[in-house]
N, C-alpha and C positions, 0 to 999 in steps of 0.2 A: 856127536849129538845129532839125531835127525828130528824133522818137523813130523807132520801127518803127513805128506805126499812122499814121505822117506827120502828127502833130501837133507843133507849137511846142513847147518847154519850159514858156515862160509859160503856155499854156494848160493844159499837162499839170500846173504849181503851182497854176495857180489853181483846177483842180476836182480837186483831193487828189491828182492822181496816178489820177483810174479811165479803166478803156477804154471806149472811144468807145460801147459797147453798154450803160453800166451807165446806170440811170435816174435823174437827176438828183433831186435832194428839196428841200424847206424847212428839211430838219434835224429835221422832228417826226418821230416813231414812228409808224409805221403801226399801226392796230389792225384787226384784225378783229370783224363786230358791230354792232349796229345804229348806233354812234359812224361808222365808217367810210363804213355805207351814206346814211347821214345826208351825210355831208362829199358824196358825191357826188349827191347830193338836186339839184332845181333848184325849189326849193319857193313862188318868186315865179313861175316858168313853169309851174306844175305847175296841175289845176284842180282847182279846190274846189269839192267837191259834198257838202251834208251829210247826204246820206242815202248815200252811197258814198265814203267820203274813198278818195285817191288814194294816200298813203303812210301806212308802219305809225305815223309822228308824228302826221300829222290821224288817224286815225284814233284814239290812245289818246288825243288833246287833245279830241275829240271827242266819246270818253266822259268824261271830264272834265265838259264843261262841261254834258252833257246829266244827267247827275247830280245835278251842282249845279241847275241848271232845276227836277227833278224836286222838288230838297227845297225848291228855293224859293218854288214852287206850292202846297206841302204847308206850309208854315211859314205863306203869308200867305193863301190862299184854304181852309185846312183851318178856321180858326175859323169862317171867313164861314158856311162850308159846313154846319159840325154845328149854329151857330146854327139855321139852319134848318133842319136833319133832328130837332134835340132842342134843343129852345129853351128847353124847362124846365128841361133841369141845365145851358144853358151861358147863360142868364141871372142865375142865383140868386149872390146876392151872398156874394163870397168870405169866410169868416171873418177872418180876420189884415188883408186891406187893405182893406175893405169895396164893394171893386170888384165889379160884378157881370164871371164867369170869360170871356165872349167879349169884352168890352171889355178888360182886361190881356192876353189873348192877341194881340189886334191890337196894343195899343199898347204892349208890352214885346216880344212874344217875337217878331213880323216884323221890327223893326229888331236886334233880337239876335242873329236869325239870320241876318239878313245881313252883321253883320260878324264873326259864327261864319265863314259860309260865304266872305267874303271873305279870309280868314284861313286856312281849307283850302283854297280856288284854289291862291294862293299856293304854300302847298308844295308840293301837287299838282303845280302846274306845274314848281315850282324841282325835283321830284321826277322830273320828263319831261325837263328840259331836261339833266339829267346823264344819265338812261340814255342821249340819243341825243347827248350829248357835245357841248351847244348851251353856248358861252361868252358872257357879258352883257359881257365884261371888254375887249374890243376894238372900242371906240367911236370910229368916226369922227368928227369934227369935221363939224357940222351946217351950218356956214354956209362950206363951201367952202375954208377955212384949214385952218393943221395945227394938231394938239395942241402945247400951250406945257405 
C-alpha cells in the first residue's frame, strides 16, 4: 500500500511518518558553535602544523601546551639560570632547612611544578574538550569485540 509521495506504509511508520525531503537524524540536537563545527572536523585527515594549527581546536590545545612549555622551562632551567647570573644569593644557605636556595629549587620546586602543571593540563584540556563538545564517554572496544 503506498501514501501520496508513493512510499509504503511500513516505511512511512518506520521514519515517523516525514516526507521524503525531511533530513534524516540520530535523534541528537543539533547545535550551533564551535560543538557543531567540531562534529564536522576531520581532525585525523586534517594536518598538523605547529606553528599554523589547522582548526580553532589545535589551535587553543596549542596554546595550551605552549604555555605549559613555557612554565616548564621557567620552573626547571630558571634556577639553573639565576645560579649563575647571581650565584651569591642563590647559593647561600637557606635559614629553616639549611639547604643552600638553588639546590631546594631544583629539587622541590621542578618536580612540584610538574605535577602543578600536570594537574592544569588536565583541566585545561577537560576545559577544551567541553567547549568543542568532545565526549571521552563513547569508547570503542580496543581489541575488535563489543562492549560487554
Amino acid at each position: 500500500m503506498t501514501n501520496d509521495n508513493s512510499r509504503s506504509s511500513d516505511d512511512a511508520a518506520a521514519d515517523g511518518g516525514r516526507a521524503t525531503d525531511d533530513v534524516a537524524t540520530d535523534g541528537g540536537v543539533a547545535s550551533a558553535g564551535a560543538a557543531q563545527t567540531h562534529k564536522d572536523t576531520d581532525y585525523l585527515g586534517a594536518e598538523v602544523n605547529i606553528l599554523n594549527p589547522s582548526t580553532p581546536y589545535m589551535r587553543d590545545h596549542l596554546r595550551i601546551v605552549w604555555t605549559g612549555f613555557a612554565i616548564w622551562v621557567l620552573a626547571v632551567w630558571g634556577p639553573v639560570t639565576l645560579t649563575r647570573l647571581a650565584p651569591e644569593a642563590m647559593t647561600q644557605t637557606m635559614p629553616i632547612l639549611q639547604f643552600p636556595l638553588h639546590y631546594f629549587l631544583v629539587a622541590f620546586g621542578a618536580p612540584t611544578s610538574a605535577l602543578i602543571l600536570a594537574f592544569w593540563y588536565s583541566r585545561k584540556r577537560d576545559a577544551l574538550d567541553e567547549k568543542y563538545g568532545i565526549e571521552h564517554t563513547d569508547v570503542a572496544a580496543t581489541d575488535g569485540g563489543t562492549d560487554e
